[in-house]
N, C-alpha and C positions, 0 to 999 in steps of 0.2 A: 504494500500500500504506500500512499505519499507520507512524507517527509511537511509537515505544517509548520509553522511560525507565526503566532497569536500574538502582538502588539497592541495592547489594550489596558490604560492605566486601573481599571475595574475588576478587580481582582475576584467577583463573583462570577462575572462574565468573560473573563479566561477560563474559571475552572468551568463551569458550564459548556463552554463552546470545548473543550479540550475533554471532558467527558465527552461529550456526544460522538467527538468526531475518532475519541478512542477506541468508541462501541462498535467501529466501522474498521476496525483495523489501523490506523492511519500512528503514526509517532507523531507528535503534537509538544513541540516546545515552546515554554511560555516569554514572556520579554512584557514588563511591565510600563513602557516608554517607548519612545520613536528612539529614544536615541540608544535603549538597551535592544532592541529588533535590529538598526545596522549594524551595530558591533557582532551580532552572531549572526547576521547576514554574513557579515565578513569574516566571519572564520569557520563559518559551517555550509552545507550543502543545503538548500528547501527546496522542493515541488511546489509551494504555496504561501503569499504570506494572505494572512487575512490582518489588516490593521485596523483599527479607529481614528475617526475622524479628530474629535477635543482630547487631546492628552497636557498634559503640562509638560516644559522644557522642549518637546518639538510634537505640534502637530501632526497629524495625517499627512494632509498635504503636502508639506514638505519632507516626508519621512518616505512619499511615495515618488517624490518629484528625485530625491536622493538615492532611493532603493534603484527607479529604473535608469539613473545615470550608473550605476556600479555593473546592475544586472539585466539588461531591457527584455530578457526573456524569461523572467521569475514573473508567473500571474499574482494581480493581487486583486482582494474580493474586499471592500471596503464597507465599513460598519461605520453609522451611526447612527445615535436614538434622541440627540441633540435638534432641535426646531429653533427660531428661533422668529418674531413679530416684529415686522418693522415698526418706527418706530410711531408712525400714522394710526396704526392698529390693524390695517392691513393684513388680508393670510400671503401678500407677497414677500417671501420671505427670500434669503439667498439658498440656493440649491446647491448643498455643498455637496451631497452624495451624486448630482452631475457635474460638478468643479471636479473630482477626485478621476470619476467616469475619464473627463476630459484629458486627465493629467495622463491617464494610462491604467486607473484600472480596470481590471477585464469586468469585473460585477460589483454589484450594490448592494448590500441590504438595509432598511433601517428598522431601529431596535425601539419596541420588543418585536423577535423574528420568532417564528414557531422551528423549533427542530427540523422540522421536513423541508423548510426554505432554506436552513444552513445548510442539507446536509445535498440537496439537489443542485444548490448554489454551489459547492464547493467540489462535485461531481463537472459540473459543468465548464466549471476554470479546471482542472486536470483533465479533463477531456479535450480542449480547447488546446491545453499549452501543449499532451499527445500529438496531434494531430500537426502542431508548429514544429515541435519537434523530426516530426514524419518529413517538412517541405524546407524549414528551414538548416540552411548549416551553422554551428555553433564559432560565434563570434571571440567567445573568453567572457572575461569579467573587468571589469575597469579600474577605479578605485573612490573612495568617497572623497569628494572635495569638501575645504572646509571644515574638514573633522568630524567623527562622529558625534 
């Protein structure tokens, strides 16, 4: 099974997503921050990261903008349960889970997500990166600018 990478400062919902996707087979290491996710980017192998959008000390967005500068061929499935009202009162709000889409990753979910959404969601970026795998040739790995 894949090789996961769980980036998410909510320490209930790492072990939550890292059960579920244990029940599947899957090895499932946790990184409590954007910036503890590159560091074991960079010195470990993943099939997958799945990140959060609001973390403290680095963001999603930047943690994804980072990840696919080192690695452009690791999928990432982005998570989050964060909304947010303009300030009119307005439901136009910024769409961060298509900010992250846009930056490069392959899927979305936002939270609360049911089990069966995480676990088809994350079937689908490994199937997805297979199948890249199948056409594309392997580039290498770059390095993190900036620092981790």
């Amino acid at each position: 099974m894949a090789r996961i990478l769980i980036a998410d400062d909510d320490r209930v919902v790492r072990a939550t997503m890292s059960y579920l996707l244990g029940t599947k087979g899957h090895e499932v290491v946790e990184a409590a921050s954007g910036r503890e996710g590159l560091a074991r980017i960079a010195s470990e192998s993943f099939d997958l990261l799945i990140v959060d959008i609001f973390m403290p000390d680095m963001d999603g967005l930047e943690t994804i903008k980072r990840v696919l500068n080192y690695n452009s061929a690791l999928p990432i499935l982005v998570v989050s349960g964060m909304t947010f009202r303009s300030s009119s009162g307005s439901d136009e709000a910024p769409d961060f889970l298509g900010m992250a889409t846009k930056l490069g990753a392959v899927q979305s979910l936002r939270k609360p997500f049911r089990a069966n959404e995480l676990l088809t969601a994350v079937e689908d970026c490994l199937n997805d990166r297979a199948a890249a795998d199948d056409v594309q040739p392997d580039h290498g790995q770059g390095s993190f600018k900036n620092g981790t």
